[in-house]
C-alpha positions in Angstrom: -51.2 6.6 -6.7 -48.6 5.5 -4.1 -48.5 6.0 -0.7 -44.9 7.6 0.2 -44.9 6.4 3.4 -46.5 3.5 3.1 -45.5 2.0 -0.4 -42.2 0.2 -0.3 -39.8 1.8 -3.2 -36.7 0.0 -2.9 -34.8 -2.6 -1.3 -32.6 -2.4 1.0 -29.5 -3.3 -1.0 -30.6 -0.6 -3.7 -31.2 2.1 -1.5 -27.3 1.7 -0.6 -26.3 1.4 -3.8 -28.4 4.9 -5.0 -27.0 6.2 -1.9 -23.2 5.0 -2.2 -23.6 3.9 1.1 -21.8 0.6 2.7 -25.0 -1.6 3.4 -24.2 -2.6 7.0 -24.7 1.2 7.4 -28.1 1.3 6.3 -29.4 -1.4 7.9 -28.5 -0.3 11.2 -30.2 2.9 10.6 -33.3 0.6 9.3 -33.3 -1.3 12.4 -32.3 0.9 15.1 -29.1 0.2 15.8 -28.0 3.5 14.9 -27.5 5.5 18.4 -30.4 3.5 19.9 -32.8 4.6 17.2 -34.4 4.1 13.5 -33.1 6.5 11.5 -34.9 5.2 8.4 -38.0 3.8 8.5 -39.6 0.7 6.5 -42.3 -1.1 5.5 -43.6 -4.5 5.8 -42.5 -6.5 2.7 -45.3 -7.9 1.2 -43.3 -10.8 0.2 -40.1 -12.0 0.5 -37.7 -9.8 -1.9 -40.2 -7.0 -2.4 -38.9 -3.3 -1.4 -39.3 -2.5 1.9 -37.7 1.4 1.5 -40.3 4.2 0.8 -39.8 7.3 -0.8 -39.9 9.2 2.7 -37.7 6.8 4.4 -34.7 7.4 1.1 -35.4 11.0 1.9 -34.5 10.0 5.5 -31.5 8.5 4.2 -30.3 11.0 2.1 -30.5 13.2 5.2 -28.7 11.2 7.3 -26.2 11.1 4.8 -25.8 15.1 4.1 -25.7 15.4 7.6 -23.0 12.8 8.4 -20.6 15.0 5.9 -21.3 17.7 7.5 -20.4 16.7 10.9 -17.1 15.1 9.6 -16.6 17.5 7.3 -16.9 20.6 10.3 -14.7 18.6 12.4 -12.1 17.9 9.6 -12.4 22.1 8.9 -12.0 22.3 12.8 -8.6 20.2 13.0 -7.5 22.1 10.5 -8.4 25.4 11.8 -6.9 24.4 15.4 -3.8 23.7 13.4 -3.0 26.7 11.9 
């Protein structure tokens, strides 16, 4: 069985594309460049081209994600509210 953590899943480039999100966007949560931290782990590629995304780390992502709409979507609700 695979390790979750420790078993790369997908590549970089497809977990952007399952995640319609821009790629630059991922890789700076992959490498820390997202407010000074890793958002989403990964793993050491075994070789070149293999997947370096684990399951846990697309969980990551797809948390990041939901909680990226929510901020922008609670500020978009709170402009609007101020407005009215």
């Amino acid at each position: 069985m695979a390790d979750t953590f420790h078993t790369g899943l997908l590549t970089p480039t497809e977990t952007s594309e399952y995640l319609q999100i821009p790629q630059s966007t991922l890789r700076s949560w992959l490498e820390g460049q997202a407010a000074g931290a890793t958002l989403v782990h990964r793993v050491p590629a075994e070789r070149p081209g293999q997947p370096t995304v684990p399951f846990v780390a697309v969980a990551e992502a797809v948390s990041t994600v939901a909680g990226s709409v929510k901020v922008t979507s609670s500020r978009a609700v709170g402009r609007s509210w101020c407005r009215a």
